[in-house]
Structure formats: C-alpha cells, structure tokens
C-alpha positions as a printed Julia matrix, in Angstrom:
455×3 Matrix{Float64}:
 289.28   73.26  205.52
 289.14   76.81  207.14
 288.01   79.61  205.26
 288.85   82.94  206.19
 286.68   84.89  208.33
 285.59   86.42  211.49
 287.58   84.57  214.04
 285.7    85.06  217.13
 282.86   84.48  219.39
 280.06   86.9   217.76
 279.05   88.85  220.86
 275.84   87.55  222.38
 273.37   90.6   222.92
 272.68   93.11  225.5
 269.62   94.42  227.22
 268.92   97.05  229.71
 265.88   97.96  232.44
 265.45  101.17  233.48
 262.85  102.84  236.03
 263.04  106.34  236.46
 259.96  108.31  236.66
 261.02  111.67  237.04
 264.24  111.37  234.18
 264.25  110.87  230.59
 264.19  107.4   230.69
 264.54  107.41  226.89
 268.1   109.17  227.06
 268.96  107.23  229.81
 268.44  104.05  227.97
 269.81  105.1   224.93
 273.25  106.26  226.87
 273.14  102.95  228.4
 272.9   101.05  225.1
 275.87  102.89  223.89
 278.03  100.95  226.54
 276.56   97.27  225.61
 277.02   98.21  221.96
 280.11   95.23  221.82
 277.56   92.68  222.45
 275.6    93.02  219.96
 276.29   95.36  216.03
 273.06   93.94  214.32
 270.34   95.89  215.62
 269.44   98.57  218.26
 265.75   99.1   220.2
 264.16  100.69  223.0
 260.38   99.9   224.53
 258.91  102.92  226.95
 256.06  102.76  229.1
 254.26  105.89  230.3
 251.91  103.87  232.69
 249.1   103.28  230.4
 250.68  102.24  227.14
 254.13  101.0   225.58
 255.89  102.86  222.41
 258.92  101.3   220.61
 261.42  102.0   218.35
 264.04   99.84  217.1
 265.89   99.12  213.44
 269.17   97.41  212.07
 272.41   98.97  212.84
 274.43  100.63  215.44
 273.12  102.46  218.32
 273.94  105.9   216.34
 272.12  104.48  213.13
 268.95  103.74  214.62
 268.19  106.35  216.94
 268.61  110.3   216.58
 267.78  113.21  218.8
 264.36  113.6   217.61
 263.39  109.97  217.99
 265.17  109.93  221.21
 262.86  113.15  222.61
 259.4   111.14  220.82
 259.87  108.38  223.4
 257.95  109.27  227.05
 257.72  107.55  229.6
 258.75  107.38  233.01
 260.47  103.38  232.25
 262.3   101.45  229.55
 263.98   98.35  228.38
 266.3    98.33  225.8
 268.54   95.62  223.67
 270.89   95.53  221.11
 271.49   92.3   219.1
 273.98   89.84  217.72
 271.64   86.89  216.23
 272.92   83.23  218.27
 269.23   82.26  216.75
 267.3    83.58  214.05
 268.34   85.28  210.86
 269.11   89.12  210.59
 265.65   90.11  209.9
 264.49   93.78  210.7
 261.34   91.5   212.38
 263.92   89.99  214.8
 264.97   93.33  216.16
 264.06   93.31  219.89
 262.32   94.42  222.25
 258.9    92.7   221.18
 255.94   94.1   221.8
 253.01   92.6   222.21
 249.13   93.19  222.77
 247.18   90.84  224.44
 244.19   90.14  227.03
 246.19   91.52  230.19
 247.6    94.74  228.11
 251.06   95.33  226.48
 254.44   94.05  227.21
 257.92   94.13  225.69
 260.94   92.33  226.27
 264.43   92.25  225.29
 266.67   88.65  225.89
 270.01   88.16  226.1
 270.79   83.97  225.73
 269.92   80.71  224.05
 266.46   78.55  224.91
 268.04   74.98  224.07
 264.24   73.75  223.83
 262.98   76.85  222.14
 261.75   74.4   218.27
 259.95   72.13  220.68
 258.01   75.2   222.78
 257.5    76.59  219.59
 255.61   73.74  217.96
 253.84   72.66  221.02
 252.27   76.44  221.62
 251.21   76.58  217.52
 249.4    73.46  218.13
 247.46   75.53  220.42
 246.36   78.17  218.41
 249.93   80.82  219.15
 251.08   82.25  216.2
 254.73   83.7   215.06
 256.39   87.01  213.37
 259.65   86.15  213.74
 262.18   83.79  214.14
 263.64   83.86  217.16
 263.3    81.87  220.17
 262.44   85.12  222.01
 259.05   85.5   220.64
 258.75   81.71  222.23
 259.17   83.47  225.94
 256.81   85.91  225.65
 253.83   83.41  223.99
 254.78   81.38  226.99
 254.52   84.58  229.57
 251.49   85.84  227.71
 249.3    81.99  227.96
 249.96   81.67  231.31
 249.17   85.22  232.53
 245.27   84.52  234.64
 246.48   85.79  237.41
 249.68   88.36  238.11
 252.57   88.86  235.16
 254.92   87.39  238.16
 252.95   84.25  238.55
 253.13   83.81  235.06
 256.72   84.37  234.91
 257.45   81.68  237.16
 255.3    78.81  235.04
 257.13   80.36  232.19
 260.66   79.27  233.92
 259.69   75.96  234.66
 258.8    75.36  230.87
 261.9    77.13  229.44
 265.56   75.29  229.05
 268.97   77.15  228.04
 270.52   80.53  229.22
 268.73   83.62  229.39
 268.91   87.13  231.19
 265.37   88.63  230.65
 264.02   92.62  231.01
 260.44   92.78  230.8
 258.67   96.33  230.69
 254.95   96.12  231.62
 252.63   99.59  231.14
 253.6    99.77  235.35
 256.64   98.03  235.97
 260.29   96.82  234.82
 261.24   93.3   235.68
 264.28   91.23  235.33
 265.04   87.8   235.72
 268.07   84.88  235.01
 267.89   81.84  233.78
 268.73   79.21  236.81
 272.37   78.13  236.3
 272.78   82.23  236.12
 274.98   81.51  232.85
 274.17   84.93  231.28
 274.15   88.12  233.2
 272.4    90.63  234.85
 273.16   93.26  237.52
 271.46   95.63  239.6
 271.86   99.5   239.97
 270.26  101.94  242.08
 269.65  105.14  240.81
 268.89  108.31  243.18
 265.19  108.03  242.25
 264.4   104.26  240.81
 266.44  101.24  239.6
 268.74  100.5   236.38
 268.96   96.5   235.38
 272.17   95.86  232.66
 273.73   92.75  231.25
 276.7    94.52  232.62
 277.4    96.88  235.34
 280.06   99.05  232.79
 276.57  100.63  232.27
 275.4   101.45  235.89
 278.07  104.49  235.26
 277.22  106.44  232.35
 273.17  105.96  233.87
 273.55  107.23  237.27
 273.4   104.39  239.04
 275.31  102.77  241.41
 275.99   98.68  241.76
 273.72   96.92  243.63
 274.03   93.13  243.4
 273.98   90.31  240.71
 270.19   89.02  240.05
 270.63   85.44  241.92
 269.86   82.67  239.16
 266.14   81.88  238.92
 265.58   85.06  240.71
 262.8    87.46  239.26
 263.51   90.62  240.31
 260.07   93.61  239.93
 260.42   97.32  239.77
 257.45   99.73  240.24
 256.44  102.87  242.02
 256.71  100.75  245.71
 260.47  100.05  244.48
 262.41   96.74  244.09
 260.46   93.49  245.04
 262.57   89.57  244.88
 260.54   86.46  243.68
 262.38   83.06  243.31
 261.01   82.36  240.45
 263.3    78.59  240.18
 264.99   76.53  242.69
 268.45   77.76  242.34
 270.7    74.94  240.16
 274.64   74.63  240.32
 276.21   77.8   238.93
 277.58   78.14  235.9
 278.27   81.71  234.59
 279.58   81.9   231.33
 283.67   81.89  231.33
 283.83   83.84  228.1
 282.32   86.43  229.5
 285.95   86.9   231.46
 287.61   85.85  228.08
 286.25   87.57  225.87
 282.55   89.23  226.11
 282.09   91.71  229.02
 284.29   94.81  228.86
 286.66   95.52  231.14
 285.4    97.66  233.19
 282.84   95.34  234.17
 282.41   93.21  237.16
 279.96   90.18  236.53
 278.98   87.75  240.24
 281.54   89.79  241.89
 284.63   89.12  240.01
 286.0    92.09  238.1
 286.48   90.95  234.26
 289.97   92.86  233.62
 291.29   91.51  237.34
 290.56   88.02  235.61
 292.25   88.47  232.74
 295.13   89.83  234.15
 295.34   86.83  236.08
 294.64   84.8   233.11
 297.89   86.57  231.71
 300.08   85.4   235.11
 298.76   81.62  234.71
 300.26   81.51  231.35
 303.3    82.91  232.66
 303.78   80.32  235.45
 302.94   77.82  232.99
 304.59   78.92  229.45
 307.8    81.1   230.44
 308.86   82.07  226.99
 312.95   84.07  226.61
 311.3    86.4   224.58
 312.01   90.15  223.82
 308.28   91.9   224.35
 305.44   91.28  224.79
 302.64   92.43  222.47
 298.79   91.5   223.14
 295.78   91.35  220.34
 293.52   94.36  221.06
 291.71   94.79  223.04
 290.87   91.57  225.2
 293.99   90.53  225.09
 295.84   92.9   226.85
 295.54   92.55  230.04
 296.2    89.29  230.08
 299.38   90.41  227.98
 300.52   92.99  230.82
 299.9    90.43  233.62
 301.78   88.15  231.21
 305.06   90.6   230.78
 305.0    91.71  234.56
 305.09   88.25  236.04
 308.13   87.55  233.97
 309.89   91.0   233.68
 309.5    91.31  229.87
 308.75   94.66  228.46
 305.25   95.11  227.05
 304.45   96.96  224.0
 301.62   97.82  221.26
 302.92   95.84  218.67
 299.8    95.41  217.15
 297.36   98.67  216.64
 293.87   98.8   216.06
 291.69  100.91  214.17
 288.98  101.72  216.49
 286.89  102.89  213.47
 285.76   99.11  211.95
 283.21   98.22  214.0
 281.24   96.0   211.7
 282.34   93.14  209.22
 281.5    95.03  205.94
 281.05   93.31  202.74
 283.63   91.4   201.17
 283.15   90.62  197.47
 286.28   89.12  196.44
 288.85   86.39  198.15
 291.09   88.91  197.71
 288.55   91.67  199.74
 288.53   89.38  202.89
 291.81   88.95  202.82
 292.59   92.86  203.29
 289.62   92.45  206.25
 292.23   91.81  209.09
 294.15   94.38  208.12
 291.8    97.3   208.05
 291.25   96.21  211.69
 294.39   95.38  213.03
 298.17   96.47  211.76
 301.44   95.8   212.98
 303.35   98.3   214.47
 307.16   97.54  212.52
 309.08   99.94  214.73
 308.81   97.94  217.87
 308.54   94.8   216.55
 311.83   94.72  214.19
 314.55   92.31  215.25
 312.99   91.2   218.36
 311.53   87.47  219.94
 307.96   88.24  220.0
 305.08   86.84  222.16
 301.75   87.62  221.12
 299.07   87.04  223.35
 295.38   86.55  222.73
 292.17   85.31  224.5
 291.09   82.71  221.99
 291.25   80.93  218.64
 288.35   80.38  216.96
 288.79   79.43  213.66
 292.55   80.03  213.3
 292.2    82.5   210.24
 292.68   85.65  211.73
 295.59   84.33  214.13
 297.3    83.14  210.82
 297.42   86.5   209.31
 298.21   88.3   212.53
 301.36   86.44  212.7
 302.39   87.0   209.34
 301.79   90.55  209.6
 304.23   90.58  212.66
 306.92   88.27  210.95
 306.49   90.83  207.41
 307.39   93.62  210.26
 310.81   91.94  211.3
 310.23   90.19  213.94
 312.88   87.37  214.56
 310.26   84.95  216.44
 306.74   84.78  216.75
 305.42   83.19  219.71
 301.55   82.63  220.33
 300.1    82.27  223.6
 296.28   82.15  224.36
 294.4    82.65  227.45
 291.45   80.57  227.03
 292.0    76.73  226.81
 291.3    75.46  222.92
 287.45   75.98  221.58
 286.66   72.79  220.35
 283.1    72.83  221.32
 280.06   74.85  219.93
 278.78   77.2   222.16
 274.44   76.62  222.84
 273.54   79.37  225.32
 273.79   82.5   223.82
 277.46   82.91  221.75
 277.54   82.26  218.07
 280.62   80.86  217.7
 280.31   78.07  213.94
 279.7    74.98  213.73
 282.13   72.13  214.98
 283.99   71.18  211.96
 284.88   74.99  211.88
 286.11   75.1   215.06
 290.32   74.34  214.4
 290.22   72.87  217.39
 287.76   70.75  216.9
 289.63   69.51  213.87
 293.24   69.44  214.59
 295.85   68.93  217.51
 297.87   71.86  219.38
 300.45   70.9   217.21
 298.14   71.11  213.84
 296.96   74.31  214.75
 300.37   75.83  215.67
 301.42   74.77  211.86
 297.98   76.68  210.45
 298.77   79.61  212.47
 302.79   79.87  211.54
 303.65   80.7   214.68
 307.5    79.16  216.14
 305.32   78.03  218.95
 301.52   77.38  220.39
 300.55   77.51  224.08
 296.84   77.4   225.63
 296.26   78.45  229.49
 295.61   74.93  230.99
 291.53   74.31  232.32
 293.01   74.09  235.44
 295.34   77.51  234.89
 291.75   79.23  233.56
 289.7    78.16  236.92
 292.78   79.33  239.0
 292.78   83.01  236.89
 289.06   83.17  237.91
 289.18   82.01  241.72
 286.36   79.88  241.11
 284.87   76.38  239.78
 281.35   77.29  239.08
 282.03   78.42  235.3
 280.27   76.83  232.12
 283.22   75.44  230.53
 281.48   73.73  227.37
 283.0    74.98  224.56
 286.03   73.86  226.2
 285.24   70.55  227.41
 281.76   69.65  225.55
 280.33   69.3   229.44
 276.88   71.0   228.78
 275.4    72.14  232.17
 272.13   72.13  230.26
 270.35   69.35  228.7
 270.83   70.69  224.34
C-alpha cells in the first residue's frame, strides 16, 4: 500500500525582492537565495533591472549549480527578484524555472511565486480563449497573463484586478524596469516579510534572509497587501479586503528554518513549545530523548526539558544529501534513508528511547528510522510526533501525495503505529498544536480537510 519514498512535505518555493541601487544587487540576491535554498532543490533564478531593461538567469539545480562568479558579476542592475523552486504544480521542466519574464505593451516584467492558485486550469482556459498564449506549465505564468491584460493604466492598478480574479495561496515579488513589488495572497497563508536595508528595501519568504542581506526586519506584508519599492522608497496599497487569517502551520512544523520568525511568532520558539505540549500530553518513562534532524529537535529538547529526560543525538545526519538522487533498484531506495540519516549505536544501546519528529507523511521513512534505532540496541522505541496526523492533501503551495498515500489517510493511530514498528505512537493533539503556536488563525487542512479556500 505504501511504497517507499520521500516521506515529507516537498518544500514549497522561495522568492526574494531586493532594491538596492547603489549595491550589487545581483550578489545580494544570490546570498539571499542561498538561505531559502530548503524550500525549494529543483531550480535556482534571478531577474535584474537596471531601470530601462530586465536580464535573467536561471537553470535546474542548486543555488551553487546554476550560478557562478562570472554569471553573478554579468547581472547589473540596481534591483532584483529571485526564486528557487520545488514544483507543487507543473512538471520539472527547465521552462518552469522562475522568475518569468515577459515583454509586452507596458515593457518587461518578471516574477517569482511562492504558493498554489486553486483556480489557476480555469484562468488558464478562460485567458486562451482570449487570444493569451502559454510556455510553461505552471500556474505562475497564469498571474502574470492576468497582470499583463489588465495593465491600461498603472502595474498597481492592475495588480489589484489581478487579486480579485486569482484563488489559492500566493506570496508574489514582481520586478518592473523601475520598481520591486510584493504582495500576499488574502488569507496571508504563505509568507512574506519586510527588511530595510541602509540604502533600499529587501522582501523574503522568510526573514532568516534579512541577515546575510543587510537588512533589518521590518514587518510581515499584511494579507492582500501590495507592497511597491522605487527610488521614493516603500509605498502600501490594499490591494484585497483583508479575509480571516490563516498562515500556513507547517511552516512552524516543518518549512521555515529556525531562525526564522513568520507574523511575529519565532518558528524554533514554536516548536519548542510544540515539544512541551507533547510532554504534558504523552509523558513517556523513557531513558533519552533523541529527535529526527533537523526539525525535530527542538521540539525534542522542549520535549526532554519539560520532563527531565536527558536529550541526545541519537540519530545523525549527513548534511551532504541534499537532493533525492536516483534510485534504480528496490534495493537502491532502500539504502536512501540511510545515506541521510544513521543511528548513532553508542548512545542508543540498552536504553528506552523516544524519538521525536514533526510529521509522518507516508510512514516509510519513520519505519526504517525505527529499525535502524532498534538494530543499534535500543530496548524500546517510542515515537512521538509534533504535528497532529496528515491525512489531508495539502492545495496551497506544499506537495505533499495524493490521499491514498497519505498513511493517515488510510489507516488508524493504531495501524500506523504497527507500519512504523514502533512500541508506541503519539500525535500532539489539534488543540496541543494551536496551544504550541499561541494562536487560532492557522490553516489546519491537511490536518482536518477544513480548506480556508474554496479548491
């Protein structure tokens, strides 16, 4: 029923505004890029303006594989967007690499989106009616025929007719030949952050990148706020009547790094406290505490604090797989887990184990985990998980598979505790989650199958 596999949420993508006229906004861009590369492994690009005309460069692969020095130094301009990718929509195609550029009766524009337009096939066939015609597959190229049919008048009137037509989640940077602009979709569910620099602004899906760009936090875009940066500085447009918030809870899970803070709650504070829910409501007489790296462990040291139960790195990661490579053989994806993760026998032997990790996806990965801590000596192997059971498909922006892939989705707490081997199975509670966080106005979907947005 479940084949083996990657066994989490595929990061979503990431994308990245920057207006600096006097720096080299290329660099700056590509350092930033560097710190969103978890979002998104597929492909890499950055769009740079000059003020009369927009030059691109963008490929398949890591940040390092698509851009070197030289390329870097060929891009000038005095403002940039950039993105790298992890394909919710659209196949893997070297077209689909973002940002898109386009020509058309205003100019040149680029843009770079991170999210999921839920009504992206009907859009699509309702603007080729009318003459619009497609490169790619991906329901980004649907936002900017939108943007670029409505532009008569100013690229920020258009934007706003363009938010009115457009369902799902989305954070959107937008470079014009004068300007950098960033908006978010109205229930805010994806993010987007503002940094000011000593001499212009920085907009990031996250503000772990404000740092290594020279820029210090500003604010959160508001949802259905459209945010404009040019030479007069930062200008505000409500671009949508601001809807019930609902920021995306595996960003705290799972997504963002930790040293980001996303609507003003800090992401590793959250799962720390994600760690101290369990506690309070699965105190396990255990030995140590071990956590699957990296997002799980600080919910794993909040976890082993709360109770008094030493924490250690029973599991050890090797920081040098970034991508799932090819596997040939059954026997090839079986290694997979282990080239990533290995158990670490000397702590591990003789001792009642709790491992702790933010999420099950498919179960396959979990499975071998804990047989790679029992084949280390382990006496028990307890499982604890700080997100409450994915039994949902994710439609704004995460790839996680479809629903009868989900083990969730498929079997009881019970059913999956069998699958994964473990001597027992325990999920943070919905209520336990929204406690961790401090806060109700969370998309909770692929938990619950409540969809904030009509799908």
């Amino acid at each position: 029923m479940f084949e083996l596999g990657e066994d989490k949420p595929k990061e979503e993508c990431g994308v990245l505004g920057i207006y600096a006229p006097t720096q080299e906004v290329a660099r700056l861009t590509y350092y930033g890029l560097y710190a969103l590369q978890h979002r998104g492994q597929e492909s890499a690009g950055i769009a740079v303006s000059d003020g009369l005309s927009i030059n691109v460069h963008k490929g398949m692969g890591l940040v390092s594989e698509v851009f070197s020095d030289s390329v870097v130094d060929c891009l000038k301009g005095k403002m940039a967007i950039g993105h790298v990718r992890y394909s919710p929509t659209g196949s893997g195609l070297p077209a689909n690499a973002q940002p898109l550029v386009v020509h058309y009766q205003k100019g040149m524009m680029a843009l770079a989106h991170n999210g999921s337009i839920t009504n992206a096939l009907e859009l699509r066939e309702e603007l080729g009616k009318n003459g619009a015609v497609f490169q790619t597959t991906i329901d980004s190229e649907v936002i900017i025929n939108l943007i670029t049919r409505y532009r008569q008048k100013s690229l920020e009137d258009s934007l706003v007719k363009t938010m009115r037509d457009l369902r799902g989640a989305y954070a959107l940077v937008i470079l014009a030949e004068d300007k950098v602009i960033g908006l978010r979709d109205p229930h805010g569910v994806r993010p987007l952050c503002i940094g000011r620099r000593r001499e212009g602004y920085c907009l990031a899906s996250e503000s772990c990148v404000l740092d290594i760009t020279g820029a210090e936090f500003v604010r959160d875009v508001a949802p259905g706020e459209i945010v404009v940066i040019d030479e007069e500085g930062l200008h505000s447009y409500r671009g949508y009547s601001k809807l019930e918030r609902r920021s995306c809870a595996f960003e705290y899970i799972h997504i963002a790094r930790p040293d980001s803070t996303i609507d003003q709650l800090s992401v590793s504070e959250s799962r720390r406290r994600m760690g101290v829910e369990l506690a309070r409501e699965y105190p396990l007489d255990v030995d140590l505490v071990i956590a699957v790296p990296d997002s799980g462990t600080a919910s794993a040291l909040g976890y082993a604090t709360t109770l008094g139960i030493p924490f250690g790195d029973g599991i050890i990661k090797n920081r040098y797989i970034h991508r799932t490579f090819i596997r040939p053989t059954q026997e090839m994806r079986e290694v997979d887990v282990q080239l990533k993760l290995n158990a670490n026998a000397s702590v591990l032997k003789n001792k009642r184990i709790v491992i702790i990790d933010d999420s099950i996806i498919q179960g396959t990965t979990s499975s071998k985990l804990v047989e790679m801590v029992r084949n280390a000596g382990a006496k028990e192997v307890h499982f604890l998980i700080s997100s409450p059971p994915v039994a949902f498909p994710c439609f704004y922006g995460i790839d996680t598979v479809k629903p009868e892939k989900l083990i969730a989705n498929q079997l009881d707490i019970e059913g999956i505790r069998e699958f994964v081997g473990a001597d027992s199975l325990h999920y943070i509670s919905k209520e336990g989650l929204l406690r961790a966080l401090g806060r109700d106005c969370v998309c909770l979907a692929c938990f619950d199958g409540v969809y904030p947005i009509p799908i």
